[in-house]
KEFI-489020 format. One record per residue: residue number from 0; residue in three letters; x, y, z of N, C-alpha, C in turn. Coordinates in steps of 0.001 Angstrom, whole numbers, m for minus. Example, Ala and Ser with C-alpha at 12.3 -4.5 7.8 and 13.67 -1.06 7.14 Angstrom:
# residues 2
  resi  resn    neast   nnorth      nup   caeast  canorth     caup    ceast   cnorth      cup
     0   ALA    13190    m5690     7800    12300    m4500     7800    13200    m3300     7800
     1   SER    12850    m2250     7080    13670    m1060     7140    12900       30     7870
# end
This chain:
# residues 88
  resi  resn    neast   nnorth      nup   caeast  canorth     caup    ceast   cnorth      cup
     0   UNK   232070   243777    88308   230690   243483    88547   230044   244596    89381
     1   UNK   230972   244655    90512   229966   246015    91268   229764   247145    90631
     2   UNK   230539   247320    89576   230351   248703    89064   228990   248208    87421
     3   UNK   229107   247060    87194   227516   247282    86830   226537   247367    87090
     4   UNK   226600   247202    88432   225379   247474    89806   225131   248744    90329
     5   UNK   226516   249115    90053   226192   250488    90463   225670   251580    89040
     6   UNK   226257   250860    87616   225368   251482    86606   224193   251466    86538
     7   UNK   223897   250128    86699   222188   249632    87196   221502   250142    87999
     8   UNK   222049   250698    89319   221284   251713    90397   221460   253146    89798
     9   UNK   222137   253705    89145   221890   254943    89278   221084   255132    87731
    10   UNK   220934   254105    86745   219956   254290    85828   218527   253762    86245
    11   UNK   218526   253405    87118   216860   253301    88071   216654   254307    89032
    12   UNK   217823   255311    89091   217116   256579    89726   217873   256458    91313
    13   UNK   218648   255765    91325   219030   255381    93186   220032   256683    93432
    14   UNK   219774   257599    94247   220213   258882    94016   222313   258625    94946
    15   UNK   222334   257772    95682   223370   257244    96431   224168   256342    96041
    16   UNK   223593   256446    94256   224493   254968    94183   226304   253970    94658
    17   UNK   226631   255754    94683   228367   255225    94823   228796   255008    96022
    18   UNK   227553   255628    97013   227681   255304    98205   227396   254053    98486
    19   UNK   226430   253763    97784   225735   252667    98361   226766   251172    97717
    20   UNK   227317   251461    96520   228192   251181    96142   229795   250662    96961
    21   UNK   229823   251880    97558   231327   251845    98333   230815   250693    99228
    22   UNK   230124   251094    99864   229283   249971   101120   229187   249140   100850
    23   UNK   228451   248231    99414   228773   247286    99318   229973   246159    99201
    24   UNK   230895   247195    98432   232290   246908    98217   232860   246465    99741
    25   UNK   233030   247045   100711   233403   247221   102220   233106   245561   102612
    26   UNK   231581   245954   102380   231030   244288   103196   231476   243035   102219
    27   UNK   231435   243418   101494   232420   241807   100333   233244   241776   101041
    28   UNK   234433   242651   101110   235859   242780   101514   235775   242164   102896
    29   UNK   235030   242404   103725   234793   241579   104968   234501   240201   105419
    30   UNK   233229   239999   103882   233194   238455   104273   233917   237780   103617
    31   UNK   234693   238429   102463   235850   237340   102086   237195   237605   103042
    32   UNK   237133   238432   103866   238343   238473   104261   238175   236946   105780
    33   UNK   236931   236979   105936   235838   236411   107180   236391   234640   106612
    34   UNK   235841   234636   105460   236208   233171   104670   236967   232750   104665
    35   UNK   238325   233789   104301   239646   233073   103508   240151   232705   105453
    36   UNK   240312   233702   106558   240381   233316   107498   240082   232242   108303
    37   UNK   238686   231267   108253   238059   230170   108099   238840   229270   107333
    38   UNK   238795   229175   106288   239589   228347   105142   241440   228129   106027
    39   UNK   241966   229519   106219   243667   229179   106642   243254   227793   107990
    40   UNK   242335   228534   108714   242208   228088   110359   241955   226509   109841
    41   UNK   241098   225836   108578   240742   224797   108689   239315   224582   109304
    42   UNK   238795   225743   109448   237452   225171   109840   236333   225199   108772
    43   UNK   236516   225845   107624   235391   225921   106612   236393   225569   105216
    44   UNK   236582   224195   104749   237367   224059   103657   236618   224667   102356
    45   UNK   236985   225197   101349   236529   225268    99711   236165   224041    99240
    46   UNK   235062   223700    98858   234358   222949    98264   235628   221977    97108
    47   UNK   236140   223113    96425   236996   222819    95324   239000   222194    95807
    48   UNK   239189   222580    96791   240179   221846    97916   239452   220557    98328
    49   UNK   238453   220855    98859   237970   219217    99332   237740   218270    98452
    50   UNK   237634   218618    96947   237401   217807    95898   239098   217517    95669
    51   UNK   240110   218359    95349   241379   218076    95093   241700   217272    96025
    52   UNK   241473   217464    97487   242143   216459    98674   241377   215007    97980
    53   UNK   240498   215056    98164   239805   213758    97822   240651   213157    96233
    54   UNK   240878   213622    95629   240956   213294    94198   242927   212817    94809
    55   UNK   243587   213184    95430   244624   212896    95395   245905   214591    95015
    56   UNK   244977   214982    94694   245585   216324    93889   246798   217329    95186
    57   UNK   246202   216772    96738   246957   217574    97307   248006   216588    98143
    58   UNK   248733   215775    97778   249460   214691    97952   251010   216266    98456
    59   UNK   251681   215347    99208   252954   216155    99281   253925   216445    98198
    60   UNK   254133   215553    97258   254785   215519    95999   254484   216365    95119
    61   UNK   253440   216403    95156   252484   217140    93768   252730   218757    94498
    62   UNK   252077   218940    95496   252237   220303    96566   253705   220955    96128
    63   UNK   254658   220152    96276   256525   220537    96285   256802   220656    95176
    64   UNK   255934   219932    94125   256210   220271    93096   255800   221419    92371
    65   UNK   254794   221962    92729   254122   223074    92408   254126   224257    93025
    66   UNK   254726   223941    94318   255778   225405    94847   254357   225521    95436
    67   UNK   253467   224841    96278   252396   225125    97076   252532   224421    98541
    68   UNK   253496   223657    98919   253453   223254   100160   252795   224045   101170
    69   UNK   253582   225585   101276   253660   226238   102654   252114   227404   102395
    70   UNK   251625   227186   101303   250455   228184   100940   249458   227929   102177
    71   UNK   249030   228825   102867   247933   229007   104068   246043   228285   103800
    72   UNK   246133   228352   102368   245010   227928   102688   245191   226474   101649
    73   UNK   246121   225884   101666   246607   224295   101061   246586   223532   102426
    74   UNK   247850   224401   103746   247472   223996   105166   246628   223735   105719
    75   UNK   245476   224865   105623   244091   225128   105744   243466   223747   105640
    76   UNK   243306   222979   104405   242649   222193   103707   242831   220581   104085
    77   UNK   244383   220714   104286   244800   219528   104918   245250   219563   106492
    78   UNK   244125   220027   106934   244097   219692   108870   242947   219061   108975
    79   UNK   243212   217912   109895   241953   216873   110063   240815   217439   111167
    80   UNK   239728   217571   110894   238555   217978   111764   238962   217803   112779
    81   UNK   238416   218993   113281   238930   218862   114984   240097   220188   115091
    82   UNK   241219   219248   114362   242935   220127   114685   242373   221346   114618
    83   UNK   241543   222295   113858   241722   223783   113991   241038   224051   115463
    84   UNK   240383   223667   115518   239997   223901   117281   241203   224116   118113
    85   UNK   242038   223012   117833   243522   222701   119095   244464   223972   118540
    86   UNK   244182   224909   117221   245305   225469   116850   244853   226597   117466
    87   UNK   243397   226938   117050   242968   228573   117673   242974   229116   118725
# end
């Protein structure tokens, strides 16, 4: 995707595009790195985890069975409001 943005800027004339490009790339990399960190800690769950918790989908059985128990942001998902405060 970024690199059709960056086709898109430099066929409108944006004389920096790859720069401006790299830069953008950088700051993604930051706020997903910003997120997934949030998500391990338990303080900002995925929309799509909170639907699986709810649905039953992240049960311990199902987790062991799927070789996801110890995954960081499955942990993440199943700490009760609050606990990431007591962990950080």
């Amino acid at each position: 995707m970024l690199s059709r943005v960056v086709q898109r800027m430099r066929a409108a004339g944006v004389d920096n595009a790859d720069q401006l490009g790299a830069s953008m790339l950088r700051e993604q990399q930051r706020i997903n790195a910003a997120e997934v960190a949030e998500a391990i800690a338990g303080r900002r769950v995925p929309h799509l985890l909170k639907s699986a918790r709810r649905a039953g989908l992240l049960k311990p059985e199902i987790l062991e069975a799927l070789g996801l128990s110890t995954h960081a942001l499955i942990a993440g998902a199943l700490r009760q409001p609050g606990e990431a405060d007591a962990t950080a």
